[in-house]
C-alpha positions in Angstrom: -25.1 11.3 28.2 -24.0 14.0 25.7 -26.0 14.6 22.3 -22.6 13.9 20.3 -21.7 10.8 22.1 -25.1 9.5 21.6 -25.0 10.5 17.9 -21.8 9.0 17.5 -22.8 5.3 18.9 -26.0 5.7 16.2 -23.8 6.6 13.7 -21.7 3.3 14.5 -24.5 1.1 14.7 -25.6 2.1 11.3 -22.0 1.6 10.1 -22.2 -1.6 11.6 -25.7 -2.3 10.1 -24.5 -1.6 6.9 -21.5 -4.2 6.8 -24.1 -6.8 8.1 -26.5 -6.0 5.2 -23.2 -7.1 2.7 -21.4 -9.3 4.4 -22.2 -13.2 4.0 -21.2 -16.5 5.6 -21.0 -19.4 3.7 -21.5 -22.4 5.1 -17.7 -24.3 5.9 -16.4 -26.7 3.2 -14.8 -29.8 5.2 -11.4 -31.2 3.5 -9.0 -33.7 4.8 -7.2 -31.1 7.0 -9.4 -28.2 7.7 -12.9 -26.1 6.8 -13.2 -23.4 4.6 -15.7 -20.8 5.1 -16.1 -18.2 2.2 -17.0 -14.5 3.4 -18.5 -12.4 0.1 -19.7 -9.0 0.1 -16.7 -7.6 1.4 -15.8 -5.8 -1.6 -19.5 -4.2 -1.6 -19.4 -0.3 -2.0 -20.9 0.5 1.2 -17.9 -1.4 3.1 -15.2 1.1 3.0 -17.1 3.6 4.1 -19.0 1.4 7.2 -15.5 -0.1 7.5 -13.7 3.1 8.2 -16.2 4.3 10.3 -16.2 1.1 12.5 -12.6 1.0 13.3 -12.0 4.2 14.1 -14.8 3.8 16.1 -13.0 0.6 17.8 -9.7 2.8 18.4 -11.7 5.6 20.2 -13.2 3.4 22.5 -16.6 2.5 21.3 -16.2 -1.5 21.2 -16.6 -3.1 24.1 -15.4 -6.9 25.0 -18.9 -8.0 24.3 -18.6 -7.1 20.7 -21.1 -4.2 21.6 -20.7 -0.6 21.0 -20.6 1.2 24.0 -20.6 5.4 24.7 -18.9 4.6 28.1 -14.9 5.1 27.3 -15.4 6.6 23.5 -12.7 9.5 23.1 -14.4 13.4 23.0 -13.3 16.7 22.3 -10.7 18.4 20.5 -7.4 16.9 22.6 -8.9 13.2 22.0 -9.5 14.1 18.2 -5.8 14.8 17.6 -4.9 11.5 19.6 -7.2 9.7 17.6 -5.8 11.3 14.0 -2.3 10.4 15.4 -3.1 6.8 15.9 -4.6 6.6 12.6 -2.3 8.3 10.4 0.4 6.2 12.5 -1.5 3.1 11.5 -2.2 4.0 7.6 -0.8 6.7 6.3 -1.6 10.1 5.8 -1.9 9.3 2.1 -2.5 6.4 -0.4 0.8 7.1 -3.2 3.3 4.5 -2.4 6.0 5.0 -4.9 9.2 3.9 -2.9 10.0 0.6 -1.9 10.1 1.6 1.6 6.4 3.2 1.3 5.2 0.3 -0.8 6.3 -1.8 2.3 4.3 0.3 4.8 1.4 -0.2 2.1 2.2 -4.0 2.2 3.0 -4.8 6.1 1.7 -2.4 8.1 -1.2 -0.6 6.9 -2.7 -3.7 4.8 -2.0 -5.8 7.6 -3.7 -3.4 10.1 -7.3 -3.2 7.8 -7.1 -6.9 7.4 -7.2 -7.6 11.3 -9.6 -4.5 11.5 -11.5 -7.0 8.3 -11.7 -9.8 11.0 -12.7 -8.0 13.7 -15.6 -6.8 11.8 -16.4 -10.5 10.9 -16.2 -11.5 14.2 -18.5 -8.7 15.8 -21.1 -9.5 13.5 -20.8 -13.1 14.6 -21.6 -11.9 18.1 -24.8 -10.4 16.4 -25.8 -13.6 15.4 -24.3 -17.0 14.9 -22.1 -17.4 11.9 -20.3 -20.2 10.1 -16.8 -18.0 11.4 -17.3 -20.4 14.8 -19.0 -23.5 16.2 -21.5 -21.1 17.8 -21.9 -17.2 19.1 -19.3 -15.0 19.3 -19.8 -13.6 23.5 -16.6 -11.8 23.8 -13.8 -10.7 21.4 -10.0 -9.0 22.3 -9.8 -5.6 21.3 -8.5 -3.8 18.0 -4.9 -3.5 18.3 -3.3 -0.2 17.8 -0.7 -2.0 16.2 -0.4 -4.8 13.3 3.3 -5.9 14.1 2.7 -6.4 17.7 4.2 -9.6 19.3 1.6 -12.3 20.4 -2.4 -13.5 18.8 -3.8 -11.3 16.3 -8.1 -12.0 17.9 -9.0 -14.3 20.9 -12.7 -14.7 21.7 -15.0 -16.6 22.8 -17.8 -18.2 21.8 -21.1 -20.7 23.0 -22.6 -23.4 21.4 -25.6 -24.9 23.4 -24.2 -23.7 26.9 -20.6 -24.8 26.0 -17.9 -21.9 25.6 -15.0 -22.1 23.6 -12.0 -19.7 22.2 -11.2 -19.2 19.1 -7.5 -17.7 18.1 -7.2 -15.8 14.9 -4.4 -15.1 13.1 -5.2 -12.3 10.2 -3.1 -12.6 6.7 -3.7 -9.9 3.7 -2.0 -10.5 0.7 -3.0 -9.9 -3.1 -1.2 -13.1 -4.2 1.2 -14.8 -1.4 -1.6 -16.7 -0.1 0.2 -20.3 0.6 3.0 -18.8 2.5 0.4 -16.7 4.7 -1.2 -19.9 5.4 1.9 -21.5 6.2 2.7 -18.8 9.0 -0.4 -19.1 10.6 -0.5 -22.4 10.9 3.0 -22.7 13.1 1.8 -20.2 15.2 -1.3 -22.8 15.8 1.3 -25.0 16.3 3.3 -22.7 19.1 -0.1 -22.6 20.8 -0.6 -26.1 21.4 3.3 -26.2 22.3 2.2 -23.8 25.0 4.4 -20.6 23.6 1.2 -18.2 24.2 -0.2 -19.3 27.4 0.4 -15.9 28.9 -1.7 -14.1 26.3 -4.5 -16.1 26.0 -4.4 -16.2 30.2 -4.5 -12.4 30.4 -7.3 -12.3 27.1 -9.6 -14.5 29.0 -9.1 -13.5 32.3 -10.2 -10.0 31.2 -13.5 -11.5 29.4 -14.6 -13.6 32.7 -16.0 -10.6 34.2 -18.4 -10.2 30.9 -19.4 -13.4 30.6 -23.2 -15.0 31.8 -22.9 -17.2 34.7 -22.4 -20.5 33.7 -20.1 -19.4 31.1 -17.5 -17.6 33.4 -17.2 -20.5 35.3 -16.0 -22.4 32.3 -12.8 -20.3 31.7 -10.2 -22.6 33.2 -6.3 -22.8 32.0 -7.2 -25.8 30.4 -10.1 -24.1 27.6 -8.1 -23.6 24.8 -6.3 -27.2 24.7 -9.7 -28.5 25.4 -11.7 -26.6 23.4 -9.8 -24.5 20.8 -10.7 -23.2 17.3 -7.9 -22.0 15.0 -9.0 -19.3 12.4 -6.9 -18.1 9.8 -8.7 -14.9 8.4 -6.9 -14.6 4.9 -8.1 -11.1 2.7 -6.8 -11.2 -0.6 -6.9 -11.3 -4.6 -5.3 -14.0 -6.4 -6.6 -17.3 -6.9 -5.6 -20.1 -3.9 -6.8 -23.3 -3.4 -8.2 -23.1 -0.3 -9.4 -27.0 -0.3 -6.1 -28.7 -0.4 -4.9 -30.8 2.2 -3.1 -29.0 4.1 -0.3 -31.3 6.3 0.7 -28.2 9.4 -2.7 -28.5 10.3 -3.4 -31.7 10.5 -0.8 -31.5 13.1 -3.4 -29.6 15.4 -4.7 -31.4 18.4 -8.1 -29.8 17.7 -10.5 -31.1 15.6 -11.2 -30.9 11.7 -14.9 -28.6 11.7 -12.1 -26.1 14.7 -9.9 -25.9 11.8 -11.7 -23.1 10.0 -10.1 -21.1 6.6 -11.9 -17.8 7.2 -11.5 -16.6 2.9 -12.2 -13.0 2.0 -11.6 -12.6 -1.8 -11.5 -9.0 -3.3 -12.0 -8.3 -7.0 -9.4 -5.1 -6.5 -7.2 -5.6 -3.5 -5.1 -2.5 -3.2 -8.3 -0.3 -4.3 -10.3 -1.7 -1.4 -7.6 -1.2 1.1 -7.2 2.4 -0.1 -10.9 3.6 -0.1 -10.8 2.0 3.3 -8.2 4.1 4.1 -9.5 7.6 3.0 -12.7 6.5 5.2 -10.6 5.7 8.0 -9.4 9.6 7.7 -12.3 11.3 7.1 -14.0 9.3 9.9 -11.8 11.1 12.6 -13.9 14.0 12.7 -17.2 12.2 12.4 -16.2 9.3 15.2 -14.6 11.7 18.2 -16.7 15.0 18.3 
């Protein structure tokens, strides 16, 4: 164990300290087609910062399946530092002026679509902390931060336990300042290509890598069959404008899974782009802080 690697896992448990201190779960709203669950506190001041620090912590390494931060493959030293900075600038930028439409559209599908996933992968770690209304249960084991946000295949598998019972939960991450029906649209038909069978390989290769982790009892449970048998489908949508979250919505009611599986994951930000840039400039000056 080195001094800076050690340092570096304290500094990420207070980062992740902090967004548990802001962040909170509102208990799910049923409608006729779904349950909303309301996430607050995102917009908090101490988020970007925490935020930053968190992911960059997730791309060097630190995250393990289990949700829990682990010293044992984070990135050290100078020649991991640059890899790290390349990944990141690759991901968001080495700025925040957008004043093209080609940069606006970076701004727009890549690096606002890659803090949103890192958003829901936050959410989801802290509902391996404790139990949260994001799942029927405990999050136990959660797919890694992709170094990518237009990558083919499921945005987050995990899986969680409710009373001895696992489950998986798929998530499909949308950020948008106003577009929200059409993101909800999208995720919902690739719900639908789930249950048609069109991701089988994914979530096969997902969960055969979280067996290992699991308690016995639980790791006996991951059969082909889980995720037809016991699925939960979570849109995680960050964004601004007003939608109406409550209406009935007929794609998924289409789902094979039940209603209270169905779950709306809704994080609403007072100043979208703003939050997504300060996020940003953490996510830079982090670098230095997260791979010494």
């Amino acid at each position: 164990m080195t001094v800076g690697a050690s340092s570096v896992i304290d500094l990420l448990t207070a980062a992740v300290d902090d967004l548990e201190k802001c962040v909170v779960f509102h208990p799910g709203i049923a409608t006729p087609s779904h349950t909303v669950v309301s996430v607050t506190g995102v917009d908090s001041a101490q988020v970007p910062l925490a935020l930053g620090r968190y992911l960059v912590g997730a791309l060097s390494g630190a995250v393990q399946l289990d949700a829990q931060l682990s010293q044992d493959m984070l990135a050290e030293g100078v020649d991991r530092r640059e890899e790290i900075n390349r990944t990141v600038q690759s991901l968001i930028g080495s700025h925040n002026l957008f004043v093209t439409r080609e940069e606006r559209r970076f701004r727009d599908t890549r690096r606002n679509a890659w803090i949103g996933e890192g958003v829901a992968h936050a959410l989801l770690a802290l509902s391996a902390r404790r139990e949260t209304s994001c799942v029927d249960g405990q999050i136990c084991a959660l797919s890694e931060v992709h170094e990518t946000p237009n990558r083919q295949g499921l945005d987050s598998v995990s899986t969680y336990v409710q009373a001895g019972v696992l489950g998986v939960a798929i998530g499909e991450s949308k950020s948008t300042a106003s577009n929200v029906n059409a993101n909800l649209g999208s995720a919902a038909d690739l719900f639908i290509d789930v249950e048609l069978g069109k991701h089988g390989p994914d979530l096969r290769s997902k969960l055969m890598a979280f067996r290992p982790i699991l308690a016995p009892g639980l790791k006996e449970q991951v059969k082909d069959s889980l995720w037809s048998e016991n699925a939960s489908y979570l849109p995680i949508i960050v964004y601004q404008d007003a939608g109406d979250f409550t209406a009935s919505r007929p794609k998924f009611n289409q789902l094979k899974t039940p209603r209270h599986r169905r779950r709306f994951i809704v994080v609403e930000l007072a100043d979208f782009h703003r939050f997504f840039d300060s996020v940003a400039d953490a996510m830079r000056r982090a670098v230095a802080e997260v791979v010494v």
